[in-house]
C-alpha positions in Angstrom: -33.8 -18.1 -4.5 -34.3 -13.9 -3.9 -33.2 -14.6 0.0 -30.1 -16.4 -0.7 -29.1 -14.2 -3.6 -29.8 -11.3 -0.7 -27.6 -13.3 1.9 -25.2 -14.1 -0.3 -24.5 -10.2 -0.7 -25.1 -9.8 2.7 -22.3 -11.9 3.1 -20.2 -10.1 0.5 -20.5 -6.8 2.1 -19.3 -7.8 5.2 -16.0 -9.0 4.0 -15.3 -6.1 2.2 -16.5 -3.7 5.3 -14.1 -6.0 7.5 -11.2 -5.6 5.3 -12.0 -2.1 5.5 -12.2 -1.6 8.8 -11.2 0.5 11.3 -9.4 -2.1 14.1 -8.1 -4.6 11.8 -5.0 -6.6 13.2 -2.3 -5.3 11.8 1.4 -7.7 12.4 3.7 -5.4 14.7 7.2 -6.5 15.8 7.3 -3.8 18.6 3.5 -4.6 19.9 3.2 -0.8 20.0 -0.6 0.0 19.3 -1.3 2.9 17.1 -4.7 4.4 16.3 -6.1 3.8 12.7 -8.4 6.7 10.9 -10.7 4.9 8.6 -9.8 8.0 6.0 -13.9 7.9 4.5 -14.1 11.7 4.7 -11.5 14.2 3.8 -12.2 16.4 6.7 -12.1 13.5 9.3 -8.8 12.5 8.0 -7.1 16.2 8.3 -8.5 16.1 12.2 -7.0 12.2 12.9 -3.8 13.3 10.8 -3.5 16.6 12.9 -4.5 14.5 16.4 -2.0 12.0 15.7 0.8 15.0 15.5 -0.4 16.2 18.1 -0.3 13.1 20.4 2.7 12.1 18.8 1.6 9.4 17.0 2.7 8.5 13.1 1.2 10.3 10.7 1.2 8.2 7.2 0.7 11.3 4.9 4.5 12.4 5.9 5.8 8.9 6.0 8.6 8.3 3.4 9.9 4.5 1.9 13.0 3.9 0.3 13.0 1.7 -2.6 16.4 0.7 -4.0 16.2 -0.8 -7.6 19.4 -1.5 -10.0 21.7 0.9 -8.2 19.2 3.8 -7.7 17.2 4.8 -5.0 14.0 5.9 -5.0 11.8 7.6 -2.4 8.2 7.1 -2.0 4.9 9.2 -0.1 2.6 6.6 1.7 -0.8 7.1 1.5 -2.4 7.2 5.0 -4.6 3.6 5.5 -4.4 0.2 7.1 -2.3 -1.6 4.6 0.3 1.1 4.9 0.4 1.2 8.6 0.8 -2.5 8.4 3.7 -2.3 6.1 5.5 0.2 8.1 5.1 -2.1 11.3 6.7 -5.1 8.9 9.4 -2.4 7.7 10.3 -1.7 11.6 11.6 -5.6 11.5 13.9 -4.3 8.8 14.5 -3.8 5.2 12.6 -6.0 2.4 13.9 -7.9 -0.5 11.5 -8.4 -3.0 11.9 -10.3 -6.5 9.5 -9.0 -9.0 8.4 -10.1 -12.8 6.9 -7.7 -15.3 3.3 -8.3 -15.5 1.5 -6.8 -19.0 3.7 -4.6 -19.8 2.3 -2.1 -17.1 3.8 -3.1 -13.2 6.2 -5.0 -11.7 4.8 -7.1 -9.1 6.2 -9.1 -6.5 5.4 -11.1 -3.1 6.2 -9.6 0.3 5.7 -12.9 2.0 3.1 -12.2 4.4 -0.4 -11.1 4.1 -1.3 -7.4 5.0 -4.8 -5.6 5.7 -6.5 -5.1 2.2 -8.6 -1.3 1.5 -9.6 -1.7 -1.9 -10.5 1.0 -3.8 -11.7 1.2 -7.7 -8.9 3.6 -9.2 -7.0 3.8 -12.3 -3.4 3.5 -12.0 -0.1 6.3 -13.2 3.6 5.7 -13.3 5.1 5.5 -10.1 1.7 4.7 -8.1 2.6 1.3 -5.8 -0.4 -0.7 -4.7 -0.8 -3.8 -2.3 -2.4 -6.9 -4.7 -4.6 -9.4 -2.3 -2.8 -8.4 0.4 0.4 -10.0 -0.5 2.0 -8.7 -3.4 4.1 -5.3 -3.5 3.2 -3.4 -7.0 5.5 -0.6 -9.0 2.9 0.5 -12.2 4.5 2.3 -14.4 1.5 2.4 -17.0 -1.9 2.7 -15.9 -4.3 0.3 -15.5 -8.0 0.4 -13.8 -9.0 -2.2 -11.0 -9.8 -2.6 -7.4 -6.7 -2.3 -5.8 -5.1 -1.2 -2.1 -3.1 2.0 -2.8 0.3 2.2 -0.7 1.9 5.4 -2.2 3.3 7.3 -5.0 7.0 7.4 -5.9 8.2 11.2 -5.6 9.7 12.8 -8.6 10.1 10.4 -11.3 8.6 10.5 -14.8 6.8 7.2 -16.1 9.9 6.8 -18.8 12.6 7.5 -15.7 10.8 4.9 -14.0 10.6 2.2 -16.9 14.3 3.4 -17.7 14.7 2.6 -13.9 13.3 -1.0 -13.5 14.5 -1.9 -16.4 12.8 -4.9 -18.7 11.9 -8.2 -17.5 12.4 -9.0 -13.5 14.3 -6.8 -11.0 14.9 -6.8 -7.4 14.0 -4.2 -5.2 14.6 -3.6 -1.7 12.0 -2.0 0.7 12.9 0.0 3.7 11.7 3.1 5.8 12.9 6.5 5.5 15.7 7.1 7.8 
């Protein structure tokens, strides 16, 4: 019974260190390859981020979304990690539309219609914070909340009551697109 409880979370582990890894495949319209930091230590990250200028290559912590929601539009910082790399790849094959319902009075959630590298991380949620749920649903919180989750970004400059204000109550569309 003790060796399949240890296999089993043998098992376990290696899911999540796949999910987490640092050559996942990532969906690309262009088949351009770019190199993927696996972001586990601060200083490693600053030397891949300051490589990748330096060879020209896209460098996530600069990288900029637009998100356009009941006639305003917002801008967001993405985080530099697998999932967002894959979403900026999807966002080179143009804009998103994405209808989304109000889930417990704290997000707005919505699919994306494909599935997308997962890097789970236990964190707790603030206003503006947008997250990747099991790899296929897009998430605005605007209240916190505390869970394993895949962080995407932060939207720039907006309150947690300009945001609510923003999306309104009950479901909203948004559209998803990069930074021109």
């Amino acid at each position: 019974m003790e060796k399949a409880r240890l296999l089993f979370l043998i098992l376990i582990y290696s899911m999540f260190a796949m999910a987490c890894s640092t050559e996942p495949e990532i969906p690309s319209g262009n088949g351009t390859e770019i190199e993927i930091s696996n972001g586990n230590n601060n200083q490693d990250e600053e030397n891949t981020n300051n490589d990748n200028q330096n060879n020209n290559e896209e460098n996530m912590s600069n990288s900029t979304i637009k998100i356009e929601v009941n006639g305003t539009t917002l801008t967001a910082t993405l985080k530099d990690n697998v999932s967002t790399r894959a979403l900026v790849n999807l966002l080179k094959e143009g804009p998103l539309t994405i209808n989304m319902n109000d889930y417990a009075g704290m997000e707005k959630v919505g699919p994306i219609g494909t599935t997308l590298p997962q890097c789970n991380e236990r964190l707790t949620t603030q206003p503006g914070d947008l997250i990747l749920y099991l790899g296929q649903y897009f998430v605005i919180y605007y209240a916190p909340n505390t869970y394993s989750l895949t962080p995407l970004g932060k939207i720039d400059n907006t309150s947690g009551d300009e945001l609510i204000r923003i999306l309104g109550n009950g479901d909203v569309t948004v559209t998803i697109s990069l930074s021109e």
